[in-house]
C-alpha positions as CSV (number, residue, x, y, z in Angstrom):
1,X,-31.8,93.2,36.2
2,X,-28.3,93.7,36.2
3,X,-28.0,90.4,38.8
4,X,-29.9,88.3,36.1
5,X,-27.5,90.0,32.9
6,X,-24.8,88.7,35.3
7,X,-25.9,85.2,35.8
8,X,-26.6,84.8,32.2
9,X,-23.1,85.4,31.1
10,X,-22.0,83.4,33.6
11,X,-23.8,80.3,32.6
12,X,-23.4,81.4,29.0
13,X,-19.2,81.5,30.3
14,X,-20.0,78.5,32.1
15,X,-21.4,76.2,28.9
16,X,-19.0,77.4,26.9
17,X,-16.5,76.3,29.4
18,X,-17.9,72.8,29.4
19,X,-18.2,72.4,25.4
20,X,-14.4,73.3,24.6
21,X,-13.9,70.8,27.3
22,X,-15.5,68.3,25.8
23,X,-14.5,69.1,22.6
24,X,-11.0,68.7,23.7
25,X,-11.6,65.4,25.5
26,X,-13.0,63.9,22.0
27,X,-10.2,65.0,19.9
28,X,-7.7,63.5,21.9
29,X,-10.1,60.4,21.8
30,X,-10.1,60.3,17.9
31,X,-6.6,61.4,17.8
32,X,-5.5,58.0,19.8
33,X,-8.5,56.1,17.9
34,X,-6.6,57.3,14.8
35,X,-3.6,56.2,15.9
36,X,-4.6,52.5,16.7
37,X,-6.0,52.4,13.6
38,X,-2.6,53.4,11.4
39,X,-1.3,50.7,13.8
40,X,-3.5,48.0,12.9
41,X,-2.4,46.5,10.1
42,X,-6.5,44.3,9.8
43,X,-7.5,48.1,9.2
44,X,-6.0,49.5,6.2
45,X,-7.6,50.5,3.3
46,X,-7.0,48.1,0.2
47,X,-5.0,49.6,-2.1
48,X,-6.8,49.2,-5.4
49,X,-10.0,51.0,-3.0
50,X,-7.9,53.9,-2.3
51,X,-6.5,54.5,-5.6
52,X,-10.4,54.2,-6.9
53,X,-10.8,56.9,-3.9
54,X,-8.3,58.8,-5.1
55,X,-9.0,58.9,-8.6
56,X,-13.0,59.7,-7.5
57,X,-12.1,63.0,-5.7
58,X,-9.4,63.9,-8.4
59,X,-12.5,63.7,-11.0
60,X,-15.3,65.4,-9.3
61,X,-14.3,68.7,-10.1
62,X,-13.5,68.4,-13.5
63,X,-17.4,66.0,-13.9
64,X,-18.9,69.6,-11.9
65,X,-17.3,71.7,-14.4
66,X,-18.1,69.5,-17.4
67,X,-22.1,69.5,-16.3
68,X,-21.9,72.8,-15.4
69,X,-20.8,73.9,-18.9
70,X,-23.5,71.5,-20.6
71,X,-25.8,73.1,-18.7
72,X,-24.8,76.4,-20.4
73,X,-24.1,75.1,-23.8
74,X,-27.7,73.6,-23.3
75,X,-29.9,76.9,-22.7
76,X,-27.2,78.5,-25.0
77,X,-28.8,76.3,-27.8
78,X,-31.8,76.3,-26.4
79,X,-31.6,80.5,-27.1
80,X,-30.1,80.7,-30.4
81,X,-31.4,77.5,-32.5
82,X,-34.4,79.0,-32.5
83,X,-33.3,82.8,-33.8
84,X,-30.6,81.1,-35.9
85,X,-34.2,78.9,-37.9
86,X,-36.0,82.5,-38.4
87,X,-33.4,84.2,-39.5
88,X,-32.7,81.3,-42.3
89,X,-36.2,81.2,-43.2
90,X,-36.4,84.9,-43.6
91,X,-33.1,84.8,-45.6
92,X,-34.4,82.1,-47.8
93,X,-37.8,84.1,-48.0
94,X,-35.8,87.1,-49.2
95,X,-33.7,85.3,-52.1
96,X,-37.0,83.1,-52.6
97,X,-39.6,85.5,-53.6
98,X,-37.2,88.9,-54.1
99,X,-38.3,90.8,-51.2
């Protein structure tokens, strides 16, 4: 039992071993990929496409928070439109027949 426990960690040691490795060895691939490409000058990004980018990422958050809040605004009218319509009908009942 204990020889099995001990060849188990060692292939667990072993795999783990071989992933950082090759984990490594694609890094430094995309870091020299990434490095051609700020070299080549056929690769850039258009300018008027990265400013668009730009501006994209800079809105999202504030488009989230916008739905997000018409979302509550929504069920909070949804909630009180309703109550707010009784309660005028019973005030109007009240001054209407002098309950």
């Amino acid at each position: 039992m204990a020889d099995q426990n001990n060849q188990e960690k060692y292939e667990d040691a072993l795999l783990a071993q071989m992933v950082q490795e090759a984990l490594a060895d694609e890094g430094d691939r995309l870091r020299e990929e990434n490095e051609r490409l700020l070299q080549d000058p056929n690769a850039a990004v258009p300018v008027d496409i990265s400013k668009r980018c730009i501006r994209a990422i800079r809105r999202s958050p504030y488009q989230n928070m916008l739905r997000k809040l018409g979302t509550a605004l929504a069920v909070l009218l949804r909630r009180t439109v309703p109550l707010l319509l009784l309660a005028g009908l019973i005030w109007w009942a009240v001054h209407r027949f002098g309950m």
